[in-house]
N, C-alpha and C positions, 0 to 999 in steps of 0.2 A: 504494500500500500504506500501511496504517498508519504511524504511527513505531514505530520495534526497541522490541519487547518483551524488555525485561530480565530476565526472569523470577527470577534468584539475586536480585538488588536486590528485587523487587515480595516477594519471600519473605521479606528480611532486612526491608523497611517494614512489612507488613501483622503480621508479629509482637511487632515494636514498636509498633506499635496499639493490638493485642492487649493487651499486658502494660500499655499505659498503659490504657487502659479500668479492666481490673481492679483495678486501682491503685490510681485513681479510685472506684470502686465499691464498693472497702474502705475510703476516706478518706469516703465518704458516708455509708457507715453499712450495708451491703451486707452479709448473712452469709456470703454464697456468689454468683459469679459466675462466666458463662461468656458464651465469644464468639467468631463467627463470622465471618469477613473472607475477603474473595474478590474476584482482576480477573481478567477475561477478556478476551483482543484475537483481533479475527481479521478474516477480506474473505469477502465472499460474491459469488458473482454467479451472474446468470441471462440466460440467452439464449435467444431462441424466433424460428423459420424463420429461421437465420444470423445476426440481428441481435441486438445486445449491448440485454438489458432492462435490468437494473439492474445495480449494482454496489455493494455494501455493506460499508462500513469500520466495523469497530464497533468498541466496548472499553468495558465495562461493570464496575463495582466497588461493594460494598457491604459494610457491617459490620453484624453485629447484637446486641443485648447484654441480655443477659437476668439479671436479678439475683433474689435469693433475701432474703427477709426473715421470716425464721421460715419458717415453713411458706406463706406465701405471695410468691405469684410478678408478674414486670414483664418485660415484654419490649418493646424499642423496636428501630429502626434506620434506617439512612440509607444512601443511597447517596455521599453523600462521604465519606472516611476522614483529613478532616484534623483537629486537634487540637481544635478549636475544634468542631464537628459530634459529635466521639467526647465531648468533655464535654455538650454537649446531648442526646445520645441514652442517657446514662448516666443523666443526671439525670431524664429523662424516665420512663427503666424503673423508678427509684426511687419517683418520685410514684406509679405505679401497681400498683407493688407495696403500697407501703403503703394504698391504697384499693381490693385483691383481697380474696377471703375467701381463707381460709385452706387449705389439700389435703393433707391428711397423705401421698400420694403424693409431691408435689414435690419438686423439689431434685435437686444433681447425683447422676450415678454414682458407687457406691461406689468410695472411693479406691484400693481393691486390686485395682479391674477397668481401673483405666488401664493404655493402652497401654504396654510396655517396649521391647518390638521393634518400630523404623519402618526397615525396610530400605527400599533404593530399586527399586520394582516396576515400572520399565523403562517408564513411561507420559507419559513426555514425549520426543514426537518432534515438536519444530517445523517446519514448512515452509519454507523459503526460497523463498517464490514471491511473485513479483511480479503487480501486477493483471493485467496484459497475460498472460502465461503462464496464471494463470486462465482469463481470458477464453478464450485458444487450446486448454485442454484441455475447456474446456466444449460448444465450437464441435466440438471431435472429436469427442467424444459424441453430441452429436446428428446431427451429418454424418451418420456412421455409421450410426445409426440409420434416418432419413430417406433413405438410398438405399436399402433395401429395395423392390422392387416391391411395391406394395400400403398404402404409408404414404403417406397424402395430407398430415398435416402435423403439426406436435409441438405439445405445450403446453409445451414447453421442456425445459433442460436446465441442472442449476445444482451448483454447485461450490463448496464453505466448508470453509476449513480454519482452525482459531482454537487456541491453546491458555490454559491460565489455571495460577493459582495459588489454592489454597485452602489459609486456617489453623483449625483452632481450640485454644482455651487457656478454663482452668478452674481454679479457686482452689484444685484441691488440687496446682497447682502444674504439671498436662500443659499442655505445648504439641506442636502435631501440626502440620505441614504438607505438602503435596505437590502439585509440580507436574505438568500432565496437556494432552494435546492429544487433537483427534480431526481425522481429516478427511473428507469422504464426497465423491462424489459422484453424480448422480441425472440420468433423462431418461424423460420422460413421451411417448408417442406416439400418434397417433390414424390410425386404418386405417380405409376404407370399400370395400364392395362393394355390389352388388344387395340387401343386405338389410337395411343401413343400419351406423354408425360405431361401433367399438368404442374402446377408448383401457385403455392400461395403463403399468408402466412397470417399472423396477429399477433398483437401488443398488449402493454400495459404501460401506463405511466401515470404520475402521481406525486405530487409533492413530498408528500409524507409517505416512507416506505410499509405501513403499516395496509395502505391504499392500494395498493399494489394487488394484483389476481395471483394466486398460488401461481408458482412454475408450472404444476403439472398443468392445471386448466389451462393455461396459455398455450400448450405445446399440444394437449387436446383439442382445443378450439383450432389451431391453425392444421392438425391432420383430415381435422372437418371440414375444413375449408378447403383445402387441397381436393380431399376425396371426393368432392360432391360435383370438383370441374371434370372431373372423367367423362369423359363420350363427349364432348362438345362439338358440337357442327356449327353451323352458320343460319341465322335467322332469316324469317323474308324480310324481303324491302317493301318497303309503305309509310306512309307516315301513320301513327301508330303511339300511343300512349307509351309512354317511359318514367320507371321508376328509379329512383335514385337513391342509394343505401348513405346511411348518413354519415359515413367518412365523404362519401363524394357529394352528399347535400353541402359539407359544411365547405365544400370547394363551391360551389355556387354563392356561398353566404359571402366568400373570399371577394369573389369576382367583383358583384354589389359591392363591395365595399372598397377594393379597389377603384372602382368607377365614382366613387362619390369622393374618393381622396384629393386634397386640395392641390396638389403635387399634378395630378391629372384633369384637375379642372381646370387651372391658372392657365396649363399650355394646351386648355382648350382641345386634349388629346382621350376624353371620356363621350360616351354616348347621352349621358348622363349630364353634361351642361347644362343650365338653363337649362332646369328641370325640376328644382326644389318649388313645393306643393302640391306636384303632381303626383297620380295616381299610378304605381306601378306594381301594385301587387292587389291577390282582394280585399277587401276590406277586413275581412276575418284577421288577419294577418299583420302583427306589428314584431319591428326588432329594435333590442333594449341592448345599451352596455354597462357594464357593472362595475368597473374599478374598482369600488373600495369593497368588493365581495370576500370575504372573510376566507383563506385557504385556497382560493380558485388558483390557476396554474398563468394565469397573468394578471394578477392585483396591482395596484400599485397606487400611492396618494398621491403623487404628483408624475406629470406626463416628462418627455425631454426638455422641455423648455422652463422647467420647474414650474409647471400650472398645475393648480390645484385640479386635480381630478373627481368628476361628475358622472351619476348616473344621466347617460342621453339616449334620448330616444330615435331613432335614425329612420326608421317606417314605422308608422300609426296610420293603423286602420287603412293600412294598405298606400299608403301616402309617402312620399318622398318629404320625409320632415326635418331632416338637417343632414351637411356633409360635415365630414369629416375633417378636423382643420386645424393643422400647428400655427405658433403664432407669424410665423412669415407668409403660410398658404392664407390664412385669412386679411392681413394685408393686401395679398396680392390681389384679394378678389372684394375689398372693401367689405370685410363682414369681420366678426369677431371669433378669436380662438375657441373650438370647441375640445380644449386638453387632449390632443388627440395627437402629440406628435411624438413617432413612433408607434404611431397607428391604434386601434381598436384593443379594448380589455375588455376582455368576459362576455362577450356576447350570447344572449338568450333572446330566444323570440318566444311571444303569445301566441297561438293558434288554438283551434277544436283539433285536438289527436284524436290519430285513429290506428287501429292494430296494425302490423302487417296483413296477416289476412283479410280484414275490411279494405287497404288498400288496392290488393289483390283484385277482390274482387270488384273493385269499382273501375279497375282499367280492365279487367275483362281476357284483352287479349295485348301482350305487346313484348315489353322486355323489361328485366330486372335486372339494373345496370350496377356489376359491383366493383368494376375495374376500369381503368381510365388509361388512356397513350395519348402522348401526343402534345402540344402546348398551343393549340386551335382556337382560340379564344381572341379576339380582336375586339382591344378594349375600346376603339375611336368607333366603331361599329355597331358592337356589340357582338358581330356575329362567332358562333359558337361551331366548331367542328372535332370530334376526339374520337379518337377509336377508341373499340370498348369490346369488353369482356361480359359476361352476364348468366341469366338465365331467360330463357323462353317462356310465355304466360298465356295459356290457353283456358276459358272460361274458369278465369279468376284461380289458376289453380298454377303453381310452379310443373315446368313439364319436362324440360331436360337444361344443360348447360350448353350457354352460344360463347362464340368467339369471332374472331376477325371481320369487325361487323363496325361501321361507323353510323357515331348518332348526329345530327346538324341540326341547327335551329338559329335563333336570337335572342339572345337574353332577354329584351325587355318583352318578346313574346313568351321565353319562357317563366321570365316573373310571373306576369301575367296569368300564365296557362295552369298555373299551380293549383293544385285540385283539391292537395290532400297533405298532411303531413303527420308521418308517422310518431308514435309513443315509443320508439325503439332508440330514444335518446345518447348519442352517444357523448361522456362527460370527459373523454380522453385529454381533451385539449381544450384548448380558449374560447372554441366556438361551438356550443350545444345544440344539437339539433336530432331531431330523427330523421327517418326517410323523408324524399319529398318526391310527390307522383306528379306528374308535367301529362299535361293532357291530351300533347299532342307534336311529335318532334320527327324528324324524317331518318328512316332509318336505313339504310345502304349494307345488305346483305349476301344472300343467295339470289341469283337472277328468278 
């Protein structure tokens, strides 16, 4: 294992950093400065058919600092955070600020949107695990896996649990910091029959290791997942109702929200401009962010620009109700910070759920999409194209597993088209959501 991560020490150093940087930064001639510092330690390992592949001790640390000279901007950084490196990379952002043009955008967040309230959001649960222990819970995973009749061999199974510390601080005097871990672990499997090799796999991750799915389960779940692609052919083509399993709904959640980001509206490069209060989902349907949610797997009281962070509502009742916006996107576009830079926290949406089965049976007949290729997605358009993997859905009933088969549509018709969404919640990550049925998308199959 690593050496013991300290993490109250790495919080009390990297603040002091901080403060000397800017310190620095005001003794150079700096009108405004702000700066980012961050380590992270952790072990990873992988193992494939019983045998120990790698084993990975990391611990990674950077600072970065970005100063203001009138209206225009320098940004430098390094990855050592010792005394001597913080005055070179301060000195550095200085030279280049003074050799930018000028951005009547630039410059920090307004001072009365810094953060007040930094309670503690329960997101530091470190591991006490040693390599060996890793190793042994990596090896159960896949075991388990691999005894399934029908699994001829794994592409492995691997195990990382790491946590860090990140600060930032800003010349109108905020400093933010907070410590955070994650740990997951993962097993990929590969099944053959008469009709040739399918491979799949599943996860687990979790703040707190306590959270986490037993090995075995995970290593059972993904031989399930593998065995069930066996026999896969190719679907018809039609356009045709398509269901979407909620790892790949919460890549739709992605998309919206990439589209609404200010980054993409500024350069007028979203479908999505000049579109706030319009209707783009049904009305059943609204999506919520959560920051200060207590243990979620991206908390946090203040966003990168040290803004206090806010529950926002972003679709109500199906409405496009605010974009997404750090405090330079929303200059850019004359509106106000919505603590949002470095993007979206905790996202939950409101809907009527409904089973998978009732899903099922309300599309009747089409496909059950649970694998994605491809990077098809045209944000200035919207328009949508990905190969996919699946199952075949004949009178509301799963009927076998398809493959090399592409789905196409449009985003804002498939907002739109959204019919149904599933109670099959998945709480994996930052974005919750169940399946989501689209009522209607062109599907490119078997002739």
């Amino acid at each position: 294992m690593t050496q013991a991560f300290d993490a109250a020490a790495q919080q009390t150093l990297l603040e002091s950093r901080a403060q000397m940087a800017m310190e620095l930064a005001r003794r150079l001639g700096a009108d405004a400065c702000e700066v980012g510092a961050s380590v992270d330690q952790g072990v990873g390992v992988s193992v494939r058919e019983g045998e120990v592949e790698t084993v990975e001790l990391s611990r990674d640390q950077g600072i970065a600092v970005t100063v203001y000279v009138g209206r225009r901007k320098g940004s430098a950084s390094s990855t050592d955070a010792g005394e001597a490196s913080i005055r070179a990379v301060v000195e550095k952002a200085i030279a280049i600020a003074r050799h930018t043009g000028e951005d009547p955008a630039s410059g920090l967040a307004d001072a009365d949107l810094m953060a007040t309230e930094l309670p503690d959001l329960d997101v530091h649960h470190p591991w006490d695990l040693t390599t060996d222990q890793a190793i042994e819970l990596a090896l159960a995973c896949e075991s388990a896996g691999r005894r399934r009749p029908g699994i001829m061999s794994s592409d492995g199974a691997s195990l990382s649990s790491g946590e860090g510390v990140r600060v930032y601080a800003n010349s109108h005097g905020f400093l933010g910091s907070q410590r955070g871990s994650r740990h997951s672990l993962s097993c990929m499997l590969i099944a053959e029959d008469d009709t040739g090799m399918q491979r799949d796999y599943d996860y687990t991750s979790a703040r707190h290791p306590r959270d986490l799915l037993a090995p075995e389960r995970v290593g059972e779940s993904a031989a399930e997942r593998t065995l069930r692609r066996l026999g896969a052919g190719r679907p018809a083509t039609g356009r045709m109702p398509v269901l979407f399993d909620p790892t790949l709904a919460s890549g739709l959640v992605g998309s919206l929200m990439g589209a609404i980001a200010g980054g993409a509206l500024y350069r007028q490069s979203s479908f999505l401009c000049d579109r706030l209060g319009e209707s783009l989902f049904p009305e059943w349907f609204s999506l919520q962010e959560r920051p200060m949610e207590v243990g979620a797997m991206a908390s946090s009281p203040f966003d990168g620009d040290g803004v206090q962070t806010r529950d926002n509502v972003f679709i109500e009742n199906g409405r496009l109700a605010s974009y997404m916006l750090s405090a330079y996107s929303a200059r850019r576009l004359g509106m106000q910070s919505t603590a949002n830079a470095g993007g979206a926290r905790n996202l939950r949406l409101t809907a009527p759920l409904a089973t998978c089965d009732e899903l099922l049976a309300r599309m009747g007949r089409g496909v059950l999409v649970t694998e994605l290729m491809g990077q098809g997605v045209n944000a200035v358009t919207g328009d949508y194209s990905r190969g996919a993997a699946g199952f075949w859905v004949e009178d509301g009933r799963i009927q076998h597993p398809v493959e090399e088969f592409t789905i196409a549509g449009n985003l804002e018709a498939m907002f739109k088209g959204l019919s149904g969404v599933g109670s099959d919640t998945d709480t994996r990550g930052s974005i919750h959501t169940g399946s989501w049925l689209i009522d209607e998308m062109t599907v490119a199959g078997s002739s």
